[in-house]
N, C-alpha and C positions, 0 to 999 in steps of 0.2 A: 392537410391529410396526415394521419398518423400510421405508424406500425402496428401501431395496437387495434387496429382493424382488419391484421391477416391472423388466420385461424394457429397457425402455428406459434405464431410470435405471444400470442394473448396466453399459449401454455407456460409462456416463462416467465418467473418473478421478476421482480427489480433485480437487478447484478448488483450482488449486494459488498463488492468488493471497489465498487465503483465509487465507491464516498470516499474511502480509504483512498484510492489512486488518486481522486482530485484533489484532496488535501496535502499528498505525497508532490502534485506535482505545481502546487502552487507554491509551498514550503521552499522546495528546490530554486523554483522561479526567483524568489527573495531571496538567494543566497543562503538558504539552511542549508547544512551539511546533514542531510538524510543516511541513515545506516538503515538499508533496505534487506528486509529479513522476511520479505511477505511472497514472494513468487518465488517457485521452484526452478529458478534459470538457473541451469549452469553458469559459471565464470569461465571455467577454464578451458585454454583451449586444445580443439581437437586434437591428438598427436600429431605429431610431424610423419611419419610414413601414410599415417590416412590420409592428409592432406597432399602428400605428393603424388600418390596414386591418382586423386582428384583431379589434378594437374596433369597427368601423363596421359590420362582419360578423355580430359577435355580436350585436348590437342586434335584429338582423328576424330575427325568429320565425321567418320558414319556415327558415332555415339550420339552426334545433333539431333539427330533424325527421334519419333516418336520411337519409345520405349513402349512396356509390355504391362500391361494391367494386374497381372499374375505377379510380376519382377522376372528378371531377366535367371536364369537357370542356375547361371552360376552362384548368385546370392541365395539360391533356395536349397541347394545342395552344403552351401556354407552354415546356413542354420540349420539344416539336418545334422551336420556334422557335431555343432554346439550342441544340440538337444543330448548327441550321442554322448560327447562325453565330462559333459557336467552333469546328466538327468541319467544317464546309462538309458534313454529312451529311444528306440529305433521309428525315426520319421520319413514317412513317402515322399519327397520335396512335394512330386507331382500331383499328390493329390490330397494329401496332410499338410501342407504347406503355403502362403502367402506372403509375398513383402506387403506390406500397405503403407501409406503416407504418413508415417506416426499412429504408433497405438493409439489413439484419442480417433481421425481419421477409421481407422479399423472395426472399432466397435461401434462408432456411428452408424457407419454404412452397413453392418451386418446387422445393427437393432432394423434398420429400416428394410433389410433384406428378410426378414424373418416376421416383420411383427405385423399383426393386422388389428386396427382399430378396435379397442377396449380389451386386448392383451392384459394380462397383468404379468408386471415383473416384480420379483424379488431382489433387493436392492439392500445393505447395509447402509446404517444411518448411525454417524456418519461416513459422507461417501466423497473422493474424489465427483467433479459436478457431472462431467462426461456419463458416468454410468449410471444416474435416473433420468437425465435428460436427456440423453442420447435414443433411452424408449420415449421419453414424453413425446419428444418432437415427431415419432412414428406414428405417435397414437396412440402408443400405450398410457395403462396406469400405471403406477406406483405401488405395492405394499413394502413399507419400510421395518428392517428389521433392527433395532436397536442393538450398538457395539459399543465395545472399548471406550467405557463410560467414565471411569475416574482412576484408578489407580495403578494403572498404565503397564498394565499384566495382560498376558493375550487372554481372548474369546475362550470362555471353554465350551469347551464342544458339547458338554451336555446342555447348558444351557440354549444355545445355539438351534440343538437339535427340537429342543422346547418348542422354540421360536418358530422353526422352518416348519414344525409339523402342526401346529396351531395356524399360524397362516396358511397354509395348504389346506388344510382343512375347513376355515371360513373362507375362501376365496372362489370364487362364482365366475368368469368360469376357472376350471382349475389353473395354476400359473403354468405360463410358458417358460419361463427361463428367470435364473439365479445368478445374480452376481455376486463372484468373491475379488476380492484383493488384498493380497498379502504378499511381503510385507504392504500393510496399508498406508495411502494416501487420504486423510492427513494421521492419522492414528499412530503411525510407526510399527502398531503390532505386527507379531509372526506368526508363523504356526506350523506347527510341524505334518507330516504325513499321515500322523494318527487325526488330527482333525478334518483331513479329507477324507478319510475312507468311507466312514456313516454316509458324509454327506453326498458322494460318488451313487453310494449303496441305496441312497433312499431316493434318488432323483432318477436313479436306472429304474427304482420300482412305480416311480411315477410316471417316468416320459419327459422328464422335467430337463431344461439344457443347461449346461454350467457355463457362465463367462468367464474365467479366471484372468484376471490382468495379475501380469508377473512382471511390472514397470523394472522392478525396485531387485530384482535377483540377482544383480553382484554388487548391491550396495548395501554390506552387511559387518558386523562389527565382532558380535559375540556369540560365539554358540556352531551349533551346524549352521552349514546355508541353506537360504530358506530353497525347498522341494519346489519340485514343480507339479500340479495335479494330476498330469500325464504319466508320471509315475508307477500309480496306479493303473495297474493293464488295464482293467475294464473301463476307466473313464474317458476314453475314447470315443468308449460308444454314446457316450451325449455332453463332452467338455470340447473346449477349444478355450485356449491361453492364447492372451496378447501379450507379447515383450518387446523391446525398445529398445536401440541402439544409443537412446538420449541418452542418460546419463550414466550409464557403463563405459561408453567411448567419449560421454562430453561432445555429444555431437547432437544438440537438442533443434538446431534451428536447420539441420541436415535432413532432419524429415523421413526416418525410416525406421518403421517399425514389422511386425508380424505376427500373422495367426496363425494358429496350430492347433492338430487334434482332429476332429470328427470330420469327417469326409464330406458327411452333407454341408454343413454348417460354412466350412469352407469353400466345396462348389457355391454356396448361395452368395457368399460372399465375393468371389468370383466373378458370378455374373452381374449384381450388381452393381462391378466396379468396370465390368465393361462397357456401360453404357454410361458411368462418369470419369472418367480418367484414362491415362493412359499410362501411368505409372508412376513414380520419378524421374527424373531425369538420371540419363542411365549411367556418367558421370558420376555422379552420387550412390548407384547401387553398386558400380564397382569398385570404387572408394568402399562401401560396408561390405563390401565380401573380403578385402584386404583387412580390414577390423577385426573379422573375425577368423582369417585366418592367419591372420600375423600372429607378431608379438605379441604374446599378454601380462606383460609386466605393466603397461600403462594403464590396465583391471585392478589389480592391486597397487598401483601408485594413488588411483581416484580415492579407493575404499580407504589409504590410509589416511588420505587427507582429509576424507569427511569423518573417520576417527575421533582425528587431532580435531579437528573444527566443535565434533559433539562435545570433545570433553572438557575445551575451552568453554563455551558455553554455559554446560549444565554445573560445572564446578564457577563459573562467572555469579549464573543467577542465585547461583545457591547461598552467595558469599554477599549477593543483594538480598537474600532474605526472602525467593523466590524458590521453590519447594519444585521442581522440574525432572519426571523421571525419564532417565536416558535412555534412548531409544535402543534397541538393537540392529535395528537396521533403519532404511530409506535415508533423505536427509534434507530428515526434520524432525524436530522435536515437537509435541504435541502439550501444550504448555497448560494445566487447570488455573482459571483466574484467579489472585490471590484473595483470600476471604472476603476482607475488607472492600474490594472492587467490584465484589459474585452481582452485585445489585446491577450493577452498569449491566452486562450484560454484554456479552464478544464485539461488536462491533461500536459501542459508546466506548470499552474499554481500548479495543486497538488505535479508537479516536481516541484519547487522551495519550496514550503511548507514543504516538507521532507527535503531537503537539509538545508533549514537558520531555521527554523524554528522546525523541527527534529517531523514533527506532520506528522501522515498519516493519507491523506482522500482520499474518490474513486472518481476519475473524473466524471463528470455529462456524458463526451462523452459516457462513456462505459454503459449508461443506454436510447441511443440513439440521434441522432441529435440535437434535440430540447432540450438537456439536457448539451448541452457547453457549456453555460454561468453558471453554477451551478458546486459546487463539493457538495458531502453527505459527513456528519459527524454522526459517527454509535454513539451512546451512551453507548458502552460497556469499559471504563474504570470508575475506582471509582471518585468520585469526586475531590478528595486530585489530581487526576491525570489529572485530565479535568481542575482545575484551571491551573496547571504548562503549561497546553497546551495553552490555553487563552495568561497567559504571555506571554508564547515563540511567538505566532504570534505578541502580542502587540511589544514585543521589535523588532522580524522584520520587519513590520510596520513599527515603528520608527526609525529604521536603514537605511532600505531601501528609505525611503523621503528624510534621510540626505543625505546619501550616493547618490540620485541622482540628488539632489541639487547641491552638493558639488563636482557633478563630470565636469571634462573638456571636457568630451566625448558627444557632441552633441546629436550625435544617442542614447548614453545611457540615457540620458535626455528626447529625445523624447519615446525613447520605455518604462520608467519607469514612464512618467509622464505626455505623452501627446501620446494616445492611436492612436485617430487621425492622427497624425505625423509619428506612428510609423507603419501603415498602408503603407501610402504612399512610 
């Protein structure tokens, strides 16, 4: 009997990250020294005051006991308080407000709260995978809005606005709801509050609902920090933002994340987290209310180190002869494949990159279509480890030129060196 005889399961491709990991982990197996650049996992760990709170938490008994589907008051007054004063945005814990299991968690159960079979959603392409499969699996469809294509400048918003009102307008029946993310997962792009506004403005004139995932909001490098679309007064009346304790506090396997914004959206989400869960373990939520109301020097300790981390990198590849623009924020670099390679194609290329090169990064395919010409580089090794990786692509680089110069093999000359040719 197979999987691919349940209705749900048959919605989802091959996991197309899954070749990649096998090769990653066979490599390992045999004693390769892997420099793994392909998942967004934090390294470091949680501070020491989160972790003691943790500690001081788990101790008393009643905290054993089932926790609260909603999260416990104190953690929701804690993220009111943040909204307030990094967003200057005033939130109801009560009824504005959610903890959920990880924004990935979050958005799942709210696509499934919200969406009824042959829904259509608006989704950028490329997209973190959570946000078109989290409606597929509800039943929805897909219309994909193509982004942050090649020369690693943000969205502009006229174009955008092209996009969203050309789709609204062939889409039968009209869409339910819109997803944004930014800073984007894998893209890196930003954007500022003038590129919300329109789209706040045209989705209120439609009835259309915003997802805003704000993973990425104190992992940021240059420029303002990136806004939150709640900003915007009226976008309340059809937005809700997810954000993440993961990698602002390095506390990714902690499991706590939250929504925000529109009252209903939130009730819906609500309930249908009443009848799966019963919270986190509350331990943990009081560990994330000390997060955020602690110290925040360990906010800008994270941000500076994935700085330092981008600019070892993009100054590494650059010196490999790898043309890589640097991100402004998240932490990853969203990498165009080098000319010479464009044929292979994201996931034939990130398979050669493990193999000669011994470095793993995630295919752009597995972040959808419009994301094959691209692989992501997650910025989770230390620096000392991020140069060795730079090398290793420079010497394949320079291996691979000679070696297909120097080869007799026609074909391999054409598919190594003439993209074109190797087309045909």
């Amino acid at each position: 009997m197979s999987d691919s005889e349940f209705h749900r399961i048959k919605r989802l491709p091959p996991y197309v990250f899954a070749e990649v990991n096998a090769m990653k982990a066979r490599a390992r197996a045999a004693g390769e020294d892997i420099i793994d650049l392909g998942m967004g996992n934090p390294d470091q760990p949680t501070p020491q005051h989160i972790v003691d709170k943790l500690i001081e938490a788990v101790r008393d008994p009643k905290t054993h006991r089932y926790s609260n589907s909603r999260g416990i008051p104190g953690l929701r007054k804690a993220h009111a308080a943040y909204y307030k004063r990094r967003f200057n945005v005033d939130v109801d814990p009560e009824t504005e407000c959610i903890v959920t299991i990880g924004s990935k968690e979050g958005l799942a159960n709210l696509a499934q709260a919200i969406t009824s079979p042959g829904d259509i959603i608006l989704v950028p392409n490329p997209s973190y995978p959570i946000h078109p499969f989290g409606f597929i699996l509800a039943g929805a469809s897909v219309r994909h809005l193509p982004v942050g294509q090649a020369n690693g400048t943000s969205t502009d918003i006229d174009s955008f606005m092209i996009m969203l009102e050309r789709a609204v307008r062939h889409s039968v029946p009209k869409p339910l709801a819109l997803v944004l993310n930014y800073p984007s997962n894998p893209t890196a792009e930003v954007v500022g509050l003038d590129f919300y506004r329109p789209i706040v403005e045209f989705c209120r004139k439609h009835g259309i609902y915003i997802l805003s995932d704000l993973a990425y909001a104190e992992v940021f490098f240059d420029g303002e920090p990136p806004p939150s679309i709640l900003e915007i007064p009226e976008a309340r009346e059809v937005a809700v933002e997810f954000t993440s304790m993961s990698k602002t506090y390095s506390m990714a396997g902690w499991r706590i994340g939250f929504a925000t914004g529109n009252k209903k959206l939130i009730t819906a989400l609500a309930r249908i987290k009443s009848y799966l869960d019963y919270g986190a373990f509350t331990p943990v939520q009081v560990a994330a209310t000390a997060a955020l109301n602690g110290p925040q020097d360990c906010v800008e300790q994270v941000r500076s180190m994935y700085r330092q981390r981008r600019d070892v990198m993009i100054e590494g590849l650059a010196a490999a002869g790898w043309s890589v623009p640097s991100p402004a924020a998240s932490m990853f670099a969203w990498a165009p494949i080098p000319e010479r390679f464009a044929h292979l194609g994201s996931l034939e290329f990130s398979k050669l990159l493990l193999q000669e090169a011994k470095v793993a990064v995630a295919p752009g395919i597995g972040f959808g279509e419009y994301g094959d010409g691209h692989v992501r580089l997650a910025l989770v090794e230390n620096v000392h480890r991020i140069r060795q990786a730079t090398r290793n692509i420079k010497e394949f680089f320079r291996s691979n030129a000679a070696g297909a110069a120097a080869s007799k093999d026609p074909a391999a000359r054409a598919a190594l060196l003439d993209p074109e040719k190797a087309k045909a």
